[in-house]
VONU-400025 format. One line per 2 residues: number of its first residue (from 0); for each residue x, y, z of C-alpha. Coordinates in steps of 0.02 Angstrom, whole numbers, plus 50000, padded with zeros to 5 digits. Example, Ala and Ser with C-alpha at 12.3 -4.5 7.8 and 13.67 -1.06 7.14 Angstrom:
<lovos>
0	50615:49775:50390  50684:49947:50357
</lovos>
This chain:
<lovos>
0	45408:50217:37665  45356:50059:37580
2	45287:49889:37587  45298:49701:37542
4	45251:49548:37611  45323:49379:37513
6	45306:49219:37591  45409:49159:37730
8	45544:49038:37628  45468:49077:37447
10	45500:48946:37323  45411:49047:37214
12	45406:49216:37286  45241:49305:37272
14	45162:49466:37363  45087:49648:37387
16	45161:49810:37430  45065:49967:37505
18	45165:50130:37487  45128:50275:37586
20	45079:50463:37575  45120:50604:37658
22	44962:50632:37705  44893:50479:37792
24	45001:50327:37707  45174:50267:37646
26	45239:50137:37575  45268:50024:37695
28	45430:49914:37752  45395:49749:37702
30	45506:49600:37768  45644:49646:37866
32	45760:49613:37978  45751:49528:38154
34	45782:49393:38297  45793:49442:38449
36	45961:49491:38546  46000:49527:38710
38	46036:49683:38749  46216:49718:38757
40	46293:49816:38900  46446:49782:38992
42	46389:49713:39188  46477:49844:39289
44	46616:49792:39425  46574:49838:39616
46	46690:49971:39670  46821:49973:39802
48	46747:50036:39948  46841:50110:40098
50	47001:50003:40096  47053:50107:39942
52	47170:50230:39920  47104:50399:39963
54	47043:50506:39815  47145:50651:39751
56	47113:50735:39596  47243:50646:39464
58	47239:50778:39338  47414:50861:39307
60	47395:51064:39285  47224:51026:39263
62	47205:51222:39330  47332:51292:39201
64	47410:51388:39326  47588:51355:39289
66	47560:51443:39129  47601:51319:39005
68	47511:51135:38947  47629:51044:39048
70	47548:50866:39081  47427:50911:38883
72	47451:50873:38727  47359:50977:38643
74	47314:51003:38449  47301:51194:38470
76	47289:51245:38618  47352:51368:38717
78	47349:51453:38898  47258:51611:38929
80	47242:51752:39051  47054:51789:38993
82	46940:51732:39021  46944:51623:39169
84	46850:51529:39291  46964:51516:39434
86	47141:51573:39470  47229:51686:39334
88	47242:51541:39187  47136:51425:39075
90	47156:51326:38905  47102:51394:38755
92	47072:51282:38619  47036:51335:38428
94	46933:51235:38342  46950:51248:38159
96	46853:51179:38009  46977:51056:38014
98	47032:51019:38208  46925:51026:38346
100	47070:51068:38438  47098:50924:38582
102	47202:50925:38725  47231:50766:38811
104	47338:50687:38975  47327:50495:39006
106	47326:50446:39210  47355:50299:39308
108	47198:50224:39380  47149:50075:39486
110	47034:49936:39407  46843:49916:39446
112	46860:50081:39552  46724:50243:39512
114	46797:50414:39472  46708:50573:39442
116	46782:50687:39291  46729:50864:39316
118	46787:51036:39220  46713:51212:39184
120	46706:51261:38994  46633:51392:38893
122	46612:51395:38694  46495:51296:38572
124	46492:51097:38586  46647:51099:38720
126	46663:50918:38759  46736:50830:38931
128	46778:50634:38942  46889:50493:38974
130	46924:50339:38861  47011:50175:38890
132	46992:50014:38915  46809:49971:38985
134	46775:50154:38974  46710:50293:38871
136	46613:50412:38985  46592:50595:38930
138	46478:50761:38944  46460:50923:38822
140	46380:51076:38834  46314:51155:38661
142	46368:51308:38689  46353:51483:38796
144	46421:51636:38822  46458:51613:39018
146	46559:51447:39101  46479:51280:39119
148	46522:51153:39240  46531:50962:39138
150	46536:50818:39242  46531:50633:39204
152	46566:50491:39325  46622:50315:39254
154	46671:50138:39353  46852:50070:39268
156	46839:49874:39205  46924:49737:39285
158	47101:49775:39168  47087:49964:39154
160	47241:50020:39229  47268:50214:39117
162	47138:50327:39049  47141:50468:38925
164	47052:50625:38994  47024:50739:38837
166	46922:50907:38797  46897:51010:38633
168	46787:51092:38526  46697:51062:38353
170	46751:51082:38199  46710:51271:38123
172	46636:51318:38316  46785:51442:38358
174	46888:51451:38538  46838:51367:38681
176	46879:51379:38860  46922:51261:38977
178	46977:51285:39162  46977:51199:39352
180	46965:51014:39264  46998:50882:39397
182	47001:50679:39364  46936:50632:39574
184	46979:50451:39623  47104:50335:39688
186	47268:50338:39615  47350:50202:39511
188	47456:50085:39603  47608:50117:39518
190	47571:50316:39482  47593:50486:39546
192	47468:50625:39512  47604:50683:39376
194	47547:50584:39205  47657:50600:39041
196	47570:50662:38888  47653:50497:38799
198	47520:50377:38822  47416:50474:38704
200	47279:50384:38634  47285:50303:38465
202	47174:50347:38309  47056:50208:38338
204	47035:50242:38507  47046:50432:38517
206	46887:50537:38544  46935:50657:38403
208	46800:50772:38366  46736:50670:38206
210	46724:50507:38324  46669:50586:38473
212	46611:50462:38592  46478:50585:38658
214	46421:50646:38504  46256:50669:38596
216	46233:50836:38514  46395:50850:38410
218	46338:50953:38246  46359:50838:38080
220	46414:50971:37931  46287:50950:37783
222	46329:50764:37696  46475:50743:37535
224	46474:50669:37384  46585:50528:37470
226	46442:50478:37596  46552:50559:37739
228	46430:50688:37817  46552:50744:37988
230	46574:50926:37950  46660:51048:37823
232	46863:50973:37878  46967:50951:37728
234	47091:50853:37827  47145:50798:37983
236	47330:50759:38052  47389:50601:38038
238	47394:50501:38196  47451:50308:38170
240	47368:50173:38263  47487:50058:38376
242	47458:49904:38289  47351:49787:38210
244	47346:49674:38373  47200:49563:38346
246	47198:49388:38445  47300:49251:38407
248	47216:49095:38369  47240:48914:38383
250	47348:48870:38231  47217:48754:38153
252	47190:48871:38000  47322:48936:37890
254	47389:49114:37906  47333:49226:37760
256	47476:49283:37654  47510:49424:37515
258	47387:49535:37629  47399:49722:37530
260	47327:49876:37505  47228:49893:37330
262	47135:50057:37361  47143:50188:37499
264	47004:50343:37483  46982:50470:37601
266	46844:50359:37700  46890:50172:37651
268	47009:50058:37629  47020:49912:37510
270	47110:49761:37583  47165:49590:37475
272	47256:49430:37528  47288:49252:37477
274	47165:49125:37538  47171:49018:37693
276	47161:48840:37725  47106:48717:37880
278	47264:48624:37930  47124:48483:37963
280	46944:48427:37919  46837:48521:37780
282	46726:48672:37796  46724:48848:37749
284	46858:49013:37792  46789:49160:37812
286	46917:49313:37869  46916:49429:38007
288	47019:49605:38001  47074:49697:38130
290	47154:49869:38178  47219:49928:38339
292	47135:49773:38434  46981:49808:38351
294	46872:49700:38246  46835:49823:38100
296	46754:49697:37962  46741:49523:37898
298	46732:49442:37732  46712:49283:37653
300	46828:49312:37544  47002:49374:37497
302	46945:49563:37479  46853:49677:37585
304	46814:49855:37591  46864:49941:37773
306	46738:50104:37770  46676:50231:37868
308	46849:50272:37910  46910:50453:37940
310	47004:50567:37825  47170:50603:37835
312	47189:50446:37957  47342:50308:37961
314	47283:50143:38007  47356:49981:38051
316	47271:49827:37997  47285:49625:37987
318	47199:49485:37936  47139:49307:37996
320	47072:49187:37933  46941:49068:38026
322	46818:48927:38022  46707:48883:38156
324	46789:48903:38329  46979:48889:38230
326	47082:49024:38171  47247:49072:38122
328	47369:49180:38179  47391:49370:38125
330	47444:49404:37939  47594:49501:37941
332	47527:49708:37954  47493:49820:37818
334	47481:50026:37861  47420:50163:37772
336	47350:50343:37786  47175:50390:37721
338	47159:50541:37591  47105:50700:37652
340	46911:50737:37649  46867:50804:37462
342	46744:50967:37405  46573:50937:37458
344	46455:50901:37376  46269:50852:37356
346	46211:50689:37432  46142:50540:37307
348	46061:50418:37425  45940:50296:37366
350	45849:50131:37471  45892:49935:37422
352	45744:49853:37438  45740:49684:37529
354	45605:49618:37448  45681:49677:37264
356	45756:49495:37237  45625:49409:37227
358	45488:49435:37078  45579:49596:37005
360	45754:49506:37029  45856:49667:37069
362	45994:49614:37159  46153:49692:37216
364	46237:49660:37059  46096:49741:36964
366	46167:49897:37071  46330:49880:36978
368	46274:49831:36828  46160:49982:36799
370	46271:50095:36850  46184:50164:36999
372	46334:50105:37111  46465:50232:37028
374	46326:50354:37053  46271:50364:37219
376	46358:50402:37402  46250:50312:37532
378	46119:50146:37486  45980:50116:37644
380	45956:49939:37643  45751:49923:37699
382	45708:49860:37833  45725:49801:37992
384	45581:49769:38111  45560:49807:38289
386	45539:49643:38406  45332:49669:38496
388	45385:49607:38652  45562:49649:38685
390	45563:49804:38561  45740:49782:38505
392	45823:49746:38330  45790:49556:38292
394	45793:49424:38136  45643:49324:38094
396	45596:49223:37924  45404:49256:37955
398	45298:49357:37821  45206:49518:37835
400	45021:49553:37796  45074:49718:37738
402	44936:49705:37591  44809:49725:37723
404	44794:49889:37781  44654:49839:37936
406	44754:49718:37998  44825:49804:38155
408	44945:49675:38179  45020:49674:37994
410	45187:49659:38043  45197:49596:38211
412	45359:49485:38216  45396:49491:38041
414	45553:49478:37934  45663:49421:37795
416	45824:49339:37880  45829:49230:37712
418	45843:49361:37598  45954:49459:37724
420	46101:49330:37768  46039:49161:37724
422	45995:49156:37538  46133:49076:37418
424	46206:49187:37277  46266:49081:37115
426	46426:49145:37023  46295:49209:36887
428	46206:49327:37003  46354:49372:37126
430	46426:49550:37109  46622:49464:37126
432	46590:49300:37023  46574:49196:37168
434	46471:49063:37229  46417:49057:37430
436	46435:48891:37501  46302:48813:37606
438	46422:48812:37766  46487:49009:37746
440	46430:49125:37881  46364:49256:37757
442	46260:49252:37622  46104:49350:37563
444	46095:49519:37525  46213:49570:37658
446	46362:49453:37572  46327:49543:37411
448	46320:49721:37491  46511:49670:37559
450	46547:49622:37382  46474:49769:37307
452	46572:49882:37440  46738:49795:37374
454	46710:49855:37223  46630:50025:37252
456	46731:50077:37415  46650:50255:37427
458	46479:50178:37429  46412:50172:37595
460	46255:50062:37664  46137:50093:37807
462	46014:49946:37904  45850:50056:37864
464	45742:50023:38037  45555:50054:38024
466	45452:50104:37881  45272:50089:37847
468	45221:49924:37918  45365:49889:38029
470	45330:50078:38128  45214:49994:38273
472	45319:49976:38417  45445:50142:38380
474	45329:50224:38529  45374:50097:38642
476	45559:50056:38611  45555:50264:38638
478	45477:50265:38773  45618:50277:38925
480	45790:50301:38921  45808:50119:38980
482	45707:50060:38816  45787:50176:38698
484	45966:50097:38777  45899:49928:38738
486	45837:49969:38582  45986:50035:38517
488	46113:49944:38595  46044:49792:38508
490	46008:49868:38330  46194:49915:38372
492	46257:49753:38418  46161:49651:38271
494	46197:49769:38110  46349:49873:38162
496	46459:49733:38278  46368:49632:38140
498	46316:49478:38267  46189:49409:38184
500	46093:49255:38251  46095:49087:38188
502	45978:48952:38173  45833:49075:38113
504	45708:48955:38044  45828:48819:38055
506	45975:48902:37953  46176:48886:38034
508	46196:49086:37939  46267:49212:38057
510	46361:49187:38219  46471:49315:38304
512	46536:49455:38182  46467:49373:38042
514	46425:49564:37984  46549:49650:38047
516	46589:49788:37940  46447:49805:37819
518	46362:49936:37887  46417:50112:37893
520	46261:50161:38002  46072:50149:38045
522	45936:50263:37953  45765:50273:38050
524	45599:50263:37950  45483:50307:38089
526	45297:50320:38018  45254:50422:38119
528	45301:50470:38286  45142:50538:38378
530	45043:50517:38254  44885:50406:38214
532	44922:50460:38022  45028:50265:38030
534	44992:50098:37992  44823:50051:38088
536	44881:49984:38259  45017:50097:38284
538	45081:50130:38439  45093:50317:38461
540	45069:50449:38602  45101:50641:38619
542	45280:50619:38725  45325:50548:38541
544	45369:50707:38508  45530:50724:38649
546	45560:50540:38645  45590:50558:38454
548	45734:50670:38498  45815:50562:38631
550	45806:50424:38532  45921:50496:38379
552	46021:50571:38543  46035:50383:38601
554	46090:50324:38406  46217:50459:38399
556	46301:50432:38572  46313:50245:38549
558	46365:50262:38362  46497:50379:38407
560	46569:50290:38555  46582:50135:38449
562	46665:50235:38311  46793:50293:38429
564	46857:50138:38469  46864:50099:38317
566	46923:50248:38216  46751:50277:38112
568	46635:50391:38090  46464:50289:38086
570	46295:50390:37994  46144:50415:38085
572	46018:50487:37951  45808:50472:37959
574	45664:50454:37825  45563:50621:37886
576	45394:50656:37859  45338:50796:37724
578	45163:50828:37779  45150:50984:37894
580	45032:50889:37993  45174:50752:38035
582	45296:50879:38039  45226:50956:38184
584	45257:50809:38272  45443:50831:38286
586	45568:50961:38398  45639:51024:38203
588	45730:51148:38309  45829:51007:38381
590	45836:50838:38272  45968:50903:38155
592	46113:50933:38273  46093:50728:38293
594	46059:50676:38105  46205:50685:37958
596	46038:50729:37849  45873:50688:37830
598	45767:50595:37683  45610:50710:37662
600	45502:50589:37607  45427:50738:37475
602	45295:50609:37362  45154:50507:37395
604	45075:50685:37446  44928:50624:37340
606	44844:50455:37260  44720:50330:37246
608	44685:50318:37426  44574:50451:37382
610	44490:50334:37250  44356:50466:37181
612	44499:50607:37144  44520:50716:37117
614	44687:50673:37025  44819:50784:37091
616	45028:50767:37079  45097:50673:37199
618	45245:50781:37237  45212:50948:37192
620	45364:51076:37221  45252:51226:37231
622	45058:51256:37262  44940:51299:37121
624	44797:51391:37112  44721:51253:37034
626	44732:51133:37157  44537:51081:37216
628	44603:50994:37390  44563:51066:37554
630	44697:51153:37643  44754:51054:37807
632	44721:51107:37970  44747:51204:38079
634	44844:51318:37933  44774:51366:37776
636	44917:51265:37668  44907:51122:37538
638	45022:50999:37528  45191:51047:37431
640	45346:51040:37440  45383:51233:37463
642	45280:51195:37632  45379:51066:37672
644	45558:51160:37654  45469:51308:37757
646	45418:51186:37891  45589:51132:37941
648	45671:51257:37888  45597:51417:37943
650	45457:51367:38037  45249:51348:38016
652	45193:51474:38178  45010:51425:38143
654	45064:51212:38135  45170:51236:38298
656	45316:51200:38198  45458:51314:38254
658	45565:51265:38109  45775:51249:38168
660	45825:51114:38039  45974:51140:37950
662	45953:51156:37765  46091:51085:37693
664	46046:50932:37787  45870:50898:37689
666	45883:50772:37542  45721:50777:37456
668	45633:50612:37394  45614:50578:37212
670	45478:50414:37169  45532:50293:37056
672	45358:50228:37044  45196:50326:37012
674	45003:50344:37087  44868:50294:36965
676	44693:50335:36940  44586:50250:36809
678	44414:50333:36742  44456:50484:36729
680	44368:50608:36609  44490:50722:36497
682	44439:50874:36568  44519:51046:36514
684	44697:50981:36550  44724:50794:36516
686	44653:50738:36668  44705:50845:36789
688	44609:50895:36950  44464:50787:36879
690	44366:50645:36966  44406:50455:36970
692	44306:50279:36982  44447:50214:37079
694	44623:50151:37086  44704:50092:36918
696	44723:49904:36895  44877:49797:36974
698	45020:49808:36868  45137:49638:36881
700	45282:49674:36974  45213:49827:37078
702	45056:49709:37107  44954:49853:37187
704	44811:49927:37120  44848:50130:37112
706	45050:50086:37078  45168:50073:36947
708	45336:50059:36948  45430:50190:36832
710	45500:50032:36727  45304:49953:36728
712	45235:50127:36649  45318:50162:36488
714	45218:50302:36440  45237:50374:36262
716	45269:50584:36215  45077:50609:36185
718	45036:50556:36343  45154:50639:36452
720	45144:50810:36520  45191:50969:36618
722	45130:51071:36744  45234:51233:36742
724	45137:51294:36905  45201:51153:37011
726	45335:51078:36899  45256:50918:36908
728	45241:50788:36755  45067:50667:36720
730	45023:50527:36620  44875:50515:36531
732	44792:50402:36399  44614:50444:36399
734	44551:50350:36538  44705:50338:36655
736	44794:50467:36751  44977:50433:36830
738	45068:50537:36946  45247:50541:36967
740	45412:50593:36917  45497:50592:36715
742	45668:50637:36706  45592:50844:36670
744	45536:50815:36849  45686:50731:36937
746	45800:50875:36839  45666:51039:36900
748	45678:50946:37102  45883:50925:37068
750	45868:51134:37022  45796:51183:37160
752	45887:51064:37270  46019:51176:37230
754	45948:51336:37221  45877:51315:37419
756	46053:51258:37463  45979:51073:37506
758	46072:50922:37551  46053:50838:37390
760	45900:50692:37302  45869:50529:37368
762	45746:50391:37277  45638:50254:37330
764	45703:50137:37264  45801:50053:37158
766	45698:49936:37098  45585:50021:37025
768	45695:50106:36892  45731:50011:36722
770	45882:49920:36684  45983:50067:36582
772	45963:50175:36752  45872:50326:36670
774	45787:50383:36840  45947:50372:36939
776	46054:50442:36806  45924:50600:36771
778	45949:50621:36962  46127:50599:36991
780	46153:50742:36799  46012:50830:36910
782	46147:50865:37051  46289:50911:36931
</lovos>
């Protein structure tokens, strides 16, 4: 999507950006994010062998066949006559917009012993699976019209002494069946086969249909105004968490006090307190909050926004402060219930540039102060690199050559950890006011993001992974289902569990949790999966195609199991190609039941690349007869973005694309910078369609020849124009022609947005707009 390359610890930062086009380039990722972690993965026990107790299945009425949900608790379910798949009984369960209709039974088990959880179902996305401590196994079916046998088979940890079994539906999916479901193993020491319906998981720990910890299809309704893409609900019931129960500690900080709730919405939850002290020595608190036993987000200071949280919800939470390996007890609880989910509404997303701070100084705080933070749902902080040996997430302070397109190695272990976590924030450019101490965990953009989320609860960030110069090892961390695990497990573990790693170029920043919290989910900027239209050097091969798809499968399950321990709902969105040539590269028929939406990146479509012209818009909504370019192959269409809607949408039969994608899950991409070409003859329209000598001349922040940021261009009335065929705008002065998007534009791509029943607009990036916001705020009026 875009590019940058500063130095590695810039004094006084300098560097290049490429961007990217549809066609053949993109803007690539500049710095990111990196050093490498293990992947995580619980080491499983060895099971009992023949000494156990004999297996039996543990399931109480697990046939239905007395008639009633004895041994269930169920949401709405009910026993039925027909149909069935054994016997004269089953469950039905109806799934509503707003329930997915779960019935439940908690049993007995024995630690580190395997047991096989097997069931017949019939409806769309039926789901089958167990939860507990140590475990969170689980199998779904999308859907058919006959019975389907689930299965799933799971090893218990070495304190797992109860699991939940649970099945249901999806939200707005209608009835589903369920029949013959049997829970085989050894039973509990202390337990019959006869479990109570009492020990019913918690909210934070149950696999309700919003958190499911499958997920590995589960359909994601079209994305709200409030950044919470999981379906149509309007609200859920109520179900309280336990407790707070986080650890105790050892005493040697002070216990925070005054801990309150400031702000609940329907997705967050604003939490203040009193500071902490150390009882001895000097350093540093930083605070740790926790609900139902589960780490949910950190600050370093006395507020913090808990997000990502479900509607309708009560939670449980406490506080704790620490320093180092000390840290106090518990604060005394605070509970409260979550707002029901509002109207939908069209998505405002819009990328944070890493590499922003530096020579154009936009910082988090310019977010707020511009008013883009009141203004948009969802910010994709860009990006994170891929590690080209272990191909996992990693942290690195190392700097890109993304400036040089030849070099096939222009991002090879590169990254921005300093800008990321390790970079110190005065009071004058914090968001809060503060000032980050040397010693303080977090710092960087990610403190500032936290402070931003404080203030802006509803906002919600993704860790962007990929873009144009950080794409070269997607093929391989894609490759097997072992890789994919690895790869996401640890992109996972370092942005979501927030365990970032310390001494990166010598720096203490980060350490266990340091992050926890900040991230509400992972956005993937593949460019481009089986494709040699990338970055030269890319990795790529044809299985890119099916390894695409199990590698958002692999995001979503992992996402979704850690939400359900932890009673979120984490995003899993993707910056998607616009090209029909790159489209056809992707199962479109398939994608979308794992995505909350997609960013179709619709600009960069033409540019300077081509240096001799013709000049052409860059993000055309409809074709023209005008337009001099050759058609791409094997099809007879242009680039547009009336292609690109039919491509995912409805299909291209003569690009192999079979279409499938859901279109209320397509946020188009609006450019907040613009494509230049300089001697360029008037022609009989101002420059349009006409021949070039090349690439205009390096402007100073954009500091790319061909590029301008919006802010950098400051065209006047005369100079701007309109193309009524393709409802694109142009710049033109008499010798240089600039493509790209006035506010005219951004409004005409906000109208049809809504006309085609789209997602909503997202912009690359912030940066680039000027300081009053007019880009962002013509798109956000656009979507009114």
């Amino acid at each position: 999507m875009h590019d940058r390359v500063t130095p590695a610890r810039p004094a006084h930062p300098a560097g290049e950006r490429a961007d990217r086009r549809a066609a053949q380039r993109r803007r690539a990722t500049a710095l990111a994010l990196a050093a490498t972690l293990t992947t995580s993965g619980a080491a499983i026990a060895l099971t009992f062998g023949s000494a156990s107790a004999a297996p039996v299945n543990l399931l109480t009425n697990g046939d239905f066949e007395t008639g009633t949900l004895a041994g269930w608790t169920c949401s709405n379910g009910s026993v039925v006559t027909t149909p069935v798949h054994g016997g004269s009984r089953a469950l039905a369960g109806a799934a509503s917009a707003g329930d997915t209709a779960q019935c439940q039974q908690t049993v007995t088990v024995q630690p580190n012993t395997t047991y096989t959880l097997a069931g017949w179902v019939q409806g769309s996305y039926v789901y089958l699976g167990a939860t507990g401590t140590g475990v969170n196994s689980s199998a779904w079916t999308p859907g058919a019209t006959g019975w389907n046998q689930l299965s799933t088979t799971f090893t218990t940890g070495a304190t797992t002494t109860s699991v939940t079994v649970f099945t249901h539906g999806w939200y707005g999916t209608g009835t589903y069946y369920a029949d013959d479901l049997t829970l085989t193993g050894p039973a509990g020491p202390t337990s019959s086969t006869s479990p109570t319906a009492t020990g019913s998981p918690t909210a934070t720990a149950s696999p309700t249909a919003t958190a499911s910890p499958t997920a590995t299809g589960s359909p994601t309704g079209s994305p709200t105004a409030t950044g919470s893409p999981t379906g149509t609900p309007t609200t859920t019931t109520p179900t309280p968490t336990a407790t707070a129960s986080g650890p105790a500690g050892d005493g040697k900080v002070t216990t925070p006090t005054g801990f309150a709730v400031t702000r609940t919405t329907s997705n967050a939850v604003v939490l203040t307190w009193q500071p902490s002290t150390l009882t001895s020595g000097d350093g540093p608190v930083a605070y740790k909050v926790w609900s139902n036993g589960q780490l949910v987000a950190t600050s370093m200071g006395t507020s913090v926004a808990v997000s990502s949280l479900l509607p309708g919800r009560s939670y449980t939470f406490s506080v704790q402060g620490y320093s180092g390996s000390h840290a106090s007890a518990q604060s005394a609880p605070v509970s409260t219930t979550t707002a029901a989910a509002p109207a939908q509404q069209p998505i405002r997303s819009a990328y944070f540039d890493q590499w922003g701070v530096y020579e154009n100084a936009y910082n988090a705080k310019n977010v707020d102060t511009s008013g883009a933070a009141g203004k948009l749902d969802v910010v994709h902080y860009a990006f994170a690199n891929i590690d080209p040996t272990k191909f996992t997430c990693f942290q690195a302070v190392k700097a890109s050559d993304s400036a040089n397109e030849s070099n096939p190695n222009a991002g090879d272990g590169a990254g921005d950890a300093y800008a990321d976590y390790q970079a110190d924030y005065s009071s004058a450019t914090s968001v809060d006011g503060s000032s980050d101490t040397w010693e303080q965990p977090l710092k960087g953009n990610f403190n500032q993001l936290r402070q931003l989320k404080a203030k802006y609860p509803n906002l919600r960030f993704t860790i962007s992974i990929g873009g144009w110069t950080y794409s070269k090892y997607f093929s391989d961390a894609a490759a097997t289902d072992s890789s994919r695990k690895a790869f996401v497990s640890s992109c996972v573990d370092m942005f979501l569990k927030g365990n970032l790693p310390t001494g990166v170029a010598g720096d203490a920043s980060g350490g266990a949790a340091s992050a926890a919290g900040l991230f509400d989910g992972v956005d993937l900027d593949w460019e481009y999966p089986g494709s040699a239209g990338g970055h030269t050097g890319n990795h790529y091969s044809a299985a890119d195609k099916q390894n695409y798809t199990l590698l958002l499968k692999e995001f979503r399950t992992q996402l979704d199991a850690l939400g359900a321990a932890q009673g979120k709902r984490y995003l899993l969105t993707a910056a998607l190609p616009s090209g029909q040539d790159k489209v056809a590269q992707l199962e479109t028929d398939k994608i979308g039941a794992y995505l909350d939406y997609a960013d179709v990146m619709s600009y960069d479509m033409h540019g300077a690349w081509d240096a001799t012209g013709p000049t052409n818009h860059q993000d055309p909504l409809h074709d023209s007869p005008a337009d001099p370019t050759t058609p791409i192959t094997p099809g007879t269409r242009k680039y547009n973005v009336d292609t690109t809607l039919a491509a995912y949408t409805t299909g291209l039969p003569e690009y192999g694309i079979p279409g499938g994608f859901p279109a209320n899950k397509i946020v188009l991409g609006i450019p907040f910078y613009w494509r230049g070409w300089t001697g360029v003859p008037a022609g009989s329209n101002y420059g349009l369609y006409q021949s070039a000598t090349g690439p205009t001349a390096k402007k100073p922040l954009s500091q790319e020849a061909g590029l301008a940021a919006w802010k950098e261009l400051n065209p006047t009335a005369a100079q701007t124009h309109w193309d009524p065929v393709t409802e694109s705008s142009w710049v033109y002065d008499g010798t240089n022609f600039w493509t790209g998007d006035t506010p005219q534009a951004v409004q005409a791509r906000g109208a049809y947005a809504k006309a085609k029943g789209l997602g909503g607009l997202f912009a690359f990036s912030l940066e680039n707009d000027d300081a009053s916001g007019t880009m962002l705020n013509s798109m956000d009026s656009s979507l009114r």
